[in-house]
RODO-2510 file (C-alpha; in nm, 4 decimals, decimal comma):
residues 368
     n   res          X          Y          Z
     1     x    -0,4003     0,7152    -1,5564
     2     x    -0,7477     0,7712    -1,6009
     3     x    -0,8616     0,4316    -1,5105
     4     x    -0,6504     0,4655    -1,1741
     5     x    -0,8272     0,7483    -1,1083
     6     x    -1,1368     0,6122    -1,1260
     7     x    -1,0665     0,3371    -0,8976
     8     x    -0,9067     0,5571    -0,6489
     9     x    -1,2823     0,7588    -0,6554
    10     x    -1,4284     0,4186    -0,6019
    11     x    -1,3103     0,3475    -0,2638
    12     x    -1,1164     0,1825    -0,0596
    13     x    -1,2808    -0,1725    -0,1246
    14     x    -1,2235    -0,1203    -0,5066
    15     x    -0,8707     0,0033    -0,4509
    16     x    -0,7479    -0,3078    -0,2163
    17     x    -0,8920    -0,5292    -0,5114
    18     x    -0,6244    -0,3719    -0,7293
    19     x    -0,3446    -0,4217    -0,5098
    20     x    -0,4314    -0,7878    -0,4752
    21     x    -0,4529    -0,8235    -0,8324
    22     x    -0,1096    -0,6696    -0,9075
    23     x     0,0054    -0,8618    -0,6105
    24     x    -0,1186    -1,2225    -0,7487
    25     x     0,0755    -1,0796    -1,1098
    26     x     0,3864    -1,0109    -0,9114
    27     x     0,4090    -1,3294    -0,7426
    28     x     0,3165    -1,5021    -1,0230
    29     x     0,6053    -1,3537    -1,2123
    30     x     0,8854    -1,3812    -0,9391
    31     x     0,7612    -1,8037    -0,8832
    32     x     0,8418    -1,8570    -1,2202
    33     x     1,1869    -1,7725    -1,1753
    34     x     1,2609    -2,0595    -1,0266
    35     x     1,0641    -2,2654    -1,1711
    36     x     1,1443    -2,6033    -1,3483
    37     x     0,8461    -2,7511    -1,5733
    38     x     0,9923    -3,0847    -1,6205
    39     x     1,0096    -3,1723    -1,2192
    40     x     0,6916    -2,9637    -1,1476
    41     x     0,5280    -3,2477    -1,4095
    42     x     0,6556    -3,5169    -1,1770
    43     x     0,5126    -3,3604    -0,8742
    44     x     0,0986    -3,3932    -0,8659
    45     x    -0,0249    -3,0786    -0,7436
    46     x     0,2833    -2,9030    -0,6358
    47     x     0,2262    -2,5339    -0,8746
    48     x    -0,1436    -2,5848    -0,7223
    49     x     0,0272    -2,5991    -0,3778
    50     x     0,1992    -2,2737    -0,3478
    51     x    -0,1044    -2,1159    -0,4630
    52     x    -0,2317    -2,2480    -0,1849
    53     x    -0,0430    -2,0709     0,0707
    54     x    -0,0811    -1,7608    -0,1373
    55     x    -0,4694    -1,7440    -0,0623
    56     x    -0,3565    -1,8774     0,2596
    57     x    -0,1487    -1,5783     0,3437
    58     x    -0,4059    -1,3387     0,2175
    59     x    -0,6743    -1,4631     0,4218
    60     x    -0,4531    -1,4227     0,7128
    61     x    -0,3253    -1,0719     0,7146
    62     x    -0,5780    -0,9069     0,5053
    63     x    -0,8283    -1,0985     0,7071
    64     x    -0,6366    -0,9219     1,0512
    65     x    -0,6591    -0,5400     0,8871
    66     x    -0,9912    -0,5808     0,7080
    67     x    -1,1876    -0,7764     1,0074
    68     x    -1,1966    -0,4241     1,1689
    69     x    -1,3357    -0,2843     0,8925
    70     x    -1,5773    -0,4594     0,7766
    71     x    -1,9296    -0,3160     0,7619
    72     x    -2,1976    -0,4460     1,0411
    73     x    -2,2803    -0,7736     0,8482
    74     x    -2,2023    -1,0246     1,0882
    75     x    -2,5498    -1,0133     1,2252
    76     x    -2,7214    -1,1140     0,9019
    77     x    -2,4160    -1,2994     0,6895
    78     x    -2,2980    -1,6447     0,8523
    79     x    -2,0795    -1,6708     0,5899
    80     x    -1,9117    -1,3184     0,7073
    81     x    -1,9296    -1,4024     1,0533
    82     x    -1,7390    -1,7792     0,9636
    83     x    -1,4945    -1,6184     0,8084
    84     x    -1,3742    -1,3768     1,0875
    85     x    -1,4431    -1,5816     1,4064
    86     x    -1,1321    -1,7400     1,4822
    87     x    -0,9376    -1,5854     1,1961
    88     x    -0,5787    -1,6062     1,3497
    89     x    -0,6415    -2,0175     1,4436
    90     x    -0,8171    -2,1312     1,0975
    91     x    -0,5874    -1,9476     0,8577
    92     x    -0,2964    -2,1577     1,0998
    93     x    -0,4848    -2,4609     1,0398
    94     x    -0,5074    -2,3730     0,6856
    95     x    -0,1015    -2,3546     0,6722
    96     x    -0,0720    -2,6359     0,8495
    97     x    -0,3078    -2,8558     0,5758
    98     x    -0,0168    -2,7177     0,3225
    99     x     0,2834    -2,7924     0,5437
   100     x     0,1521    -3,1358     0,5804
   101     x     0,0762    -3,1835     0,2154
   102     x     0,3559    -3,0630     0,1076
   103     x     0,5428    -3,3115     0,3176
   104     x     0,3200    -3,5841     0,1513
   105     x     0,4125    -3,4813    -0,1670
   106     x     0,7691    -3,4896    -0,1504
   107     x     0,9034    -3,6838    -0,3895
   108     x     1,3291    -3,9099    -0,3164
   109     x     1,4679    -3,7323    -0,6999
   110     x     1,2975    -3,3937    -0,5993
   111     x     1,3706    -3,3498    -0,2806
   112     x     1,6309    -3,0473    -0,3208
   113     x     1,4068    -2,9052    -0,5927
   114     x     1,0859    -2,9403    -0,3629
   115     x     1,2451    -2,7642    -0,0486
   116     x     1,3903    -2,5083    -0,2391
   117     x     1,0410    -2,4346    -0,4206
   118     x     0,9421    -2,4096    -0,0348
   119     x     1,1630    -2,1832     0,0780
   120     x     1,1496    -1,9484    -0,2611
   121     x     0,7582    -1,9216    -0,1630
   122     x     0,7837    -1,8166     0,1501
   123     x     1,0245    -1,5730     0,0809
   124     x     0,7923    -1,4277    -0,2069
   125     x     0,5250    -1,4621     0,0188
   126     x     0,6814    -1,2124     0,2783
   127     x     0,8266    -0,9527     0,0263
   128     x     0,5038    -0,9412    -0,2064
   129     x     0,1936    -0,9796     0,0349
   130     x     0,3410    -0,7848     0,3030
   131     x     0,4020    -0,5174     0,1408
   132     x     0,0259    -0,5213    -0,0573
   133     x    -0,1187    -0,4621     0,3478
   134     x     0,0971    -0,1958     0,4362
   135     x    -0,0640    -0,0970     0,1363
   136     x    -0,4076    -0,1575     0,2221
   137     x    -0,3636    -0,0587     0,5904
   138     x    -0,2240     0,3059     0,4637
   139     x    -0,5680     0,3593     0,2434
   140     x    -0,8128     0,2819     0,5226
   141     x    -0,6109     0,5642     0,7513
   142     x    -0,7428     0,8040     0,4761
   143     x    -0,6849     0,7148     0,1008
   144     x    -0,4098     1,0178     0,0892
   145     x    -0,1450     0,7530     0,3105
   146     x    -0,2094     0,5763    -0,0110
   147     x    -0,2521     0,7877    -0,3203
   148     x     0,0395     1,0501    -0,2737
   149     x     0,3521     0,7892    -0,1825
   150     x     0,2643     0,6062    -0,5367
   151     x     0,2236     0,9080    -0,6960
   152     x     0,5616     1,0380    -0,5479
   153     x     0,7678     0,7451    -0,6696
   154     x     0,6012     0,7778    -1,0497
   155     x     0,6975     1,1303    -1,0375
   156     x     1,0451     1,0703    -0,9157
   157     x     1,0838     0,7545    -1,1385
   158     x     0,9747     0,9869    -1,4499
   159     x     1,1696     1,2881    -1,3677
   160     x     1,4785     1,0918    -1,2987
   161     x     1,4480     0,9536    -1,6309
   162     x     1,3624     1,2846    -1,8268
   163     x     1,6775     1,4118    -1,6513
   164     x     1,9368     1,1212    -1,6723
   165     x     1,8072     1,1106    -2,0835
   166     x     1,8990     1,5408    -2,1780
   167     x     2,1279     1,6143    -1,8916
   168     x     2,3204     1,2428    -1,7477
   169     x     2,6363     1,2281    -1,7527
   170     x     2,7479     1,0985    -1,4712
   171     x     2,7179     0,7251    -1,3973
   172     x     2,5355     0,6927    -1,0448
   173     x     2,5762     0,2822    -0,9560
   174     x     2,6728     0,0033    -1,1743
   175     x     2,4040    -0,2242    -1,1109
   176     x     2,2020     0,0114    -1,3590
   177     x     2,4489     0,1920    -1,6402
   178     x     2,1789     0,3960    -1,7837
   179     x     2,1330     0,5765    -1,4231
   180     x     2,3092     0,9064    -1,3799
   181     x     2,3365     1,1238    -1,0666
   182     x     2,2540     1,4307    -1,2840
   183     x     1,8762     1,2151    -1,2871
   184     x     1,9036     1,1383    -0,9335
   185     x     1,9419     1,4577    -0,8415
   186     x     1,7117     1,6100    -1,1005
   187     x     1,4172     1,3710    -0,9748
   188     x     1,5466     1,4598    -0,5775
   189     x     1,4805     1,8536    -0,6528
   190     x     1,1261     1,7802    -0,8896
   191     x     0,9944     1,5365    -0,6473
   192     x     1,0552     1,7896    -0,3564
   193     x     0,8463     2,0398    -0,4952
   194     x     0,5484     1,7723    -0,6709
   195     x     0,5328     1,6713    -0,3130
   196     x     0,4438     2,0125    -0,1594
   197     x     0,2017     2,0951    -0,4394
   198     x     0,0174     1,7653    -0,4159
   199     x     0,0201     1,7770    -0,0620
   200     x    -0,1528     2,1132    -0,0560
   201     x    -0,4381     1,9908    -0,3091
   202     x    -0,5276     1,6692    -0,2195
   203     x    -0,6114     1,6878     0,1571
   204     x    -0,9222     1,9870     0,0389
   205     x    -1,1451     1,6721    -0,0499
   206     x    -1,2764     1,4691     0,2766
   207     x    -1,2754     1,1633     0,0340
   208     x    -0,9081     1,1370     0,0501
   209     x    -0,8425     1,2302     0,4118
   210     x    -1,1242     1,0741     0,5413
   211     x    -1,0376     0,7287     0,7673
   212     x    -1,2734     0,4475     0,6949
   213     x    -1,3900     0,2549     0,9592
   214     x    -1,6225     0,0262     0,7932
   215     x    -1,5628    -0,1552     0,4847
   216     x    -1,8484    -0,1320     0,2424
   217     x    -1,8592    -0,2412    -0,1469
   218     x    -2,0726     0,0615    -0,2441
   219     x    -1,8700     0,3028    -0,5216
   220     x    -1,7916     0,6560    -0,4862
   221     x    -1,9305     0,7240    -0,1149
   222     x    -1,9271     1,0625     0,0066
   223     x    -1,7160     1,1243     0,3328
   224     x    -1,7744     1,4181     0,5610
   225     x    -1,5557     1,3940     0,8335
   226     x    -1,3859     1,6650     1,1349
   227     x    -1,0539     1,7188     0,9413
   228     x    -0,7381     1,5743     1,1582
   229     x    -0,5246     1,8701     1,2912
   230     x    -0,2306     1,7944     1,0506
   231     x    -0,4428     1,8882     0,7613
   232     x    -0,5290     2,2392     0,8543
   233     x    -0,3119     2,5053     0,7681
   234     x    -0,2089     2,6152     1,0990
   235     x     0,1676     2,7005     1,0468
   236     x     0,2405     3,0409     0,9317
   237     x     0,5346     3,1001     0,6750
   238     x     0,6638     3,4219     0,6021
   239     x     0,6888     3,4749     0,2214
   240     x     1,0462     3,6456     0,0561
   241     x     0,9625     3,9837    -0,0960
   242     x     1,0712     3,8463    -0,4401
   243     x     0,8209     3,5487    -0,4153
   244     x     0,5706     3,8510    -0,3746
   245     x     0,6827     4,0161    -0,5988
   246     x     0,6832     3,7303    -0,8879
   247     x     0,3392     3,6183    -0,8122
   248     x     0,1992     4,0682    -0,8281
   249     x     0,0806     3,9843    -1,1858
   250     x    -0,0323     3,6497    -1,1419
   251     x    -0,4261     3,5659    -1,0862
   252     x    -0,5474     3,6496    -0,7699
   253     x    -0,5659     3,2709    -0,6046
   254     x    -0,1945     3,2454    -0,6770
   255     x    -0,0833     3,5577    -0,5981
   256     x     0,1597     3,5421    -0,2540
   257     x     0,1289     3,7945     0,0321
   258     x     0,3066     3,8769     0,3438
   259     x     0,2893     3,5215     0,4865
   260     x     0,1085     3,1955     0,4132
   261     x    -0,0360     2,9554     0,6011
   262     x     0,1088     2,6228     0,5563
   263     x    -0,0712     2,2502     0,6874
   264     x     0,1725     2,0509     0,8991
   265     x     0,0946     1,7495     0,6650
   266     x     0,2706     1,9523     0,3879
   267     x     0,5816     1,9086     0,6194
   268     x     0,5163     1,5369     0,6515
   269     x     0,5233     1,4974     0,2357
   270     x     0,8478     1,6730     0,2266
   271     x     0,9757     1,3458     0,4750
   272     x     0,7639     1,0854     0,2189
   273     x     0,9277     1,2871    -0,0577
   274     x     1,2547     1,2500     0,0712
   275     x     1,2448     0,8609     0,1002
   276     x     1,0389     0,8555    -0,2697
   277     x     1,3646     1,0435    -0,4226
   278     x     1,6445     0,8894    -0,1981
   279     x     1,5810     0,5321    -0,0712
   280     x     1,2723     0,4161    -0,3136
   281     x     1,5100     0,4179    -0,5832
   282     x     1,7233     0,1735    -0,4343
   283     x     1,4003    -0,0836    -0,4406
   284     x     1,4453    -0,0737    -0,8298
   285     x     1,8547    -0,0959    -0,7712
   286     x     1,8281    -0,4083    -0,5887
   287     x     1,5646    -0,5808    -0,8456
   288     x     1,7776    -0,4782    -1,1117
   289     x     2,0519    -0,6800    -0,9546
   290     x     1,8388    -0,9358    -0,8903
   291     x     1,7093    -0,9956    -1,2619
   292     x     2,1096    -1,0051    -1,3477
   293     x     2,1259    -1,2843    -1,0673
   294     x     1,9130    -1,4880    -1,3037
   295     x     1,9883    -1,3200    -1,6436
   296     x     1,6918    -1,2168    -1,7442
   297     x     1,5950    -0,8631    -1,8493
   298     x     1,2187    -0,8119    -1,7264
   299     x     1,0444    -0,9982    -1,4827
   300     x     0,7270    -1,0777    -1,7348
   301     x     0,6374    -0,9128    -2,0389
   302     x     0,2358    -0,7501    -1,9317
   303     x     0,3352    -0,4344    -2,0022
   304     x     0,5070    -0,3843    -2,3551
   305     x     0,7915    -0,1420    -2,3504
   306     x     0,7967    -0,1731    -1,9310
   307     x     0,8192    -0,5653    -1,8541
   308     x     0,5945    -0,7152    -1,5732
   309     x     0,4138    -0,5900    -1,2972
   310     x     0,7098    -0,6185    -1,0768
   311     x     0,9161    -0,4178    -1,3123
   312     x     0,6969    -0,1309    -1,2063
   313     x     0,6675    -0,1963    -0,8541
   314     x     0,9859    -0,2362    -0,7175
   315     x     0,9749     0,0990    -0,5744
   316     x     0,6303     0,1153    -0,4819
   317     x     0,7104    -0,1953    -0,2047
   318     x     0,9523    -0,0202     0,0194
   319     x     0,7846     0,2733    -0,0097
   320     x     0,4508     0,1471     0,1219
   321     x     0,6188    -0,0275     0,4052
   322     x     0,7870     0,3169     0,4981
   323     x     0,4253     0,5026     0,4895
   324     x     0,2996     0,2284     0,7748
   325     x     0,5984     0,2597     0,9426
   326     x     0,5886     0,6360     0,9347
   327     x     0,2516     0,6496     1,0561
   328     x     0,2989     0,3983     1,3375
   329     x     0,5993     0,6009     1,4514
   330     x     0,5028     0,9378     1,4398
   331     x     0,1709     0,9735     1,4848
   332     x    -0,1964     0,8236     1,4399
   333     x    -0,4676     0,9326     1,2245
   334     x    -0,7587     0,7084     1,3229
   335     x    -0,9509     0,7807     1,6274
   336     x    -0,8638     0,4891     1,8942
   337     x    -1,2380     0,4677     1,9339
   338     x    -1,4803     0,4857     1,6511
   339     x    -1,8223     0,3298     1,6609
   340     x    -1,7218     0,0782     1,4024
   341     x    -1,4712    -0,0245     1,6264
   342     x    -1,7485    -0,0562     1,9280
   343     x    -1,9619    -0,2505     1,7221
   344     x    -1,7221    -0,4776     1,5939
   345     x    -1,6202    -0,5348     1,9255
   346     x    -2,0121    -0,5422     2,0269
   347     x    -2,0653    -0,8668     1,7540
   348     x    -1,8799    -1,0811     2,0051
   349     x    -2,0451    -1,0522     2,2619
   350     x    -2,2834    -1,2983     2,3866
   351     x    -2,6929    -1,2359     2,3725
   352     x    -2,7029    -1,1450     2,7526
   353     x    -2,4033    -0,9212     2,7030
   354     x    -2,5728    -0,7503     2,4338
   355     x    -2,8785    -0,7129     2,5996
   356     x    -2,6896    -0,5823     2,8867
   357     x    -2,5251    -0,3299     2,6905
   358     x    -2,8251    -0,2576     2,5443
   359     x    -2,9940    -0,1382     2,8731
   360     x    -2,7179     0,0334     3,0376
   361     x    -2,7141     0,2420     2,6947
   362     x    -3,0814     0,3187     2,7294
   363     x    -2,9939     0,4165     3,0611
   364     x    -2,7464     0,6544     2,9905
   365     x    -2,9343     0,8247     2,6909
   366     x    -3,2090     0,8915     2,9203
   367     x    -2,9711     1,0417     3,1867
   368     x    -3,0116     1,4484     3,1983
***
């Protein structure tokens, strides 16, 4: 937990490498699934291939959310600037090198094998990388689109268990026997509650509010930014006399009064809280029936005691995918215009359009 918590204080950058990591473990463990080592031997280069559209598929849609956010470097880094000019048409180009390989490669007593091993990457492709930049896309809105929905599913995850192990009785679905609704419910009501609390004592630090707009590599930079309207405590709530009356002999900072203010955010967790408790758990129903598709018990064996990576993230997918969609839906954090938008936008341009822009600026400063 500890370590988590110091990459989460090292920024975005730091935090994006972590999801790719656990994203190359995950995809790593679901490949193998299906895989056959005594045709892969009879097909040169074929395990090498699918890798291949991995870093493929990363450089195309993390390229597309990053490219935005990437600090002014273009200027002084051609190797920056290569890698973003054209982004959409190379990383097509690069998928079509694949596609043609793997055509080249095919092989008359493989043939099923090969097309299937196509298809099964793809599919991984779409369900593991996807997910990793909704992931990535939430954190540069403001690291708290990221940190709270994980830590809402590990809370719900843990409390369901804690409940389902002293208090289940009842069987909830049979694709998992050991789940009860007595844990469902149990991690439902906790997760509620975590949700509001969390949501009330994150959003006081700019670091985890803050949007980024430009990507930089250095650790633990302080933010300072005009706090969006949804996290100041603008809605009042009156408080029941017995809450008052509870909290009388409590220290002063948690004593309750008359009425509290409340941040409209807070109401936004209880909706992330609701989908961590109700519909999140379902991501770890369907990869349990999935593993007894192929009669296994844990997707890898990383983590002793837990399984692989994916054992641990099956949640944590749907759940990011909800955040962006969320967010997308209901409202926007991010300023439309930022000046590391402008300047991205500024980099291509050509020399007499900058110049242009330069003078019309100097213009307008000089304006009264």
């Amino acid at each position: 937990f500890l370590s988590f918590m110091f990459i989460i204080a090292s920024g975005q950058f730091y935090v994006a490498a972590l999801v790719v990591c656990i994203k190359v473990g995950m995809f790593y463990e679901i490949l193998g699934l299906k895989r056959n080592k005594e045709k892969d031997k009879r097909i040169p280069w074929f395990r090498t291939l699918n890798w291949y559209f991995f870093a493929t598929t990363i450089y195309f849609i993390y390229g597309r959310i990053l490219q935005h956010h990437i600090e002014v470097v273009h200027f002084e880094s051609k190797l920056i600037g290569w890698l973003t000019d054209h982004h959409t048409f190379k990383s097509f180009a690069l998928w079509c090198f694949g596609f043609v390989t793997f055509i080249l490669s095919l092989e008359k007593s493989t043939y099923k094998y090969q097309f299937t091993q196509f298809g099964w990457t793809h599919i991984t492709l779409l369900m593991v990388v996807v997910s990793a930049s909704c992931m990535i896309k939430n954190m540069f809105e403001g690291m708290v689109w990221f940190f709270i929905p994980v830590c809402l599913v590990i809370w719900n995850d843990v409390y369901a268990y804690i409940f389902g192990r002293f208090w289940g009785k009842t069987p909830l679905i049979k694709l998992s026997p050991k789940k009860t609704w007595e844990g469902f419910m149990g991690g439902f009501i906790t997760t509620i509650v975590f949700g509001l609390w969390v949501s009330y004592l994150i959003p006081q630090f700019d670091e985890m509010i803050c949007a980024q707009d430009e990507l930089t590599i250095q650790p633990f930079v302080r933010f300072n930014c005009e706090p969006h309207a949804i996290f100041k405590a603008t809605i009042p709530l009156n408080v029941p006399k017995w809450a008052q009356k509870a909290t009388a002999d409590m220290p002063e900072m948690v004593q309750l009064g008359p009425k509290v203010m409340m941040m409209p955010f807070m109401l936004h967790t209880i909706n992330l809280s609701l989908f961590a408790s109700l519909i999140a758990p379902f991501g770890g129903f369907f990869a349990s029936g999935f593993k007894r598709a192929f009669r296994i018990k844990d997707f890898g064996d990383l983590i002793p005691g837990h399984g692989g990576i994916t054992d641990r993230m099956d949640c944590q997918i749907i759940m990011s995918v909800f955040v962006a969609v969320y967010r997308a839906t209901f409202f926007k954090i991010a300023q439309d215009i930022s000046v590391g938008k402008i300047l991205s936008q500024v980099d291509q341009l050509s020399d007499m359009e900058k110049q242009e822009l330069l003078s019309r600026l100097q213009a307008a400063m000089l304006q009264p």
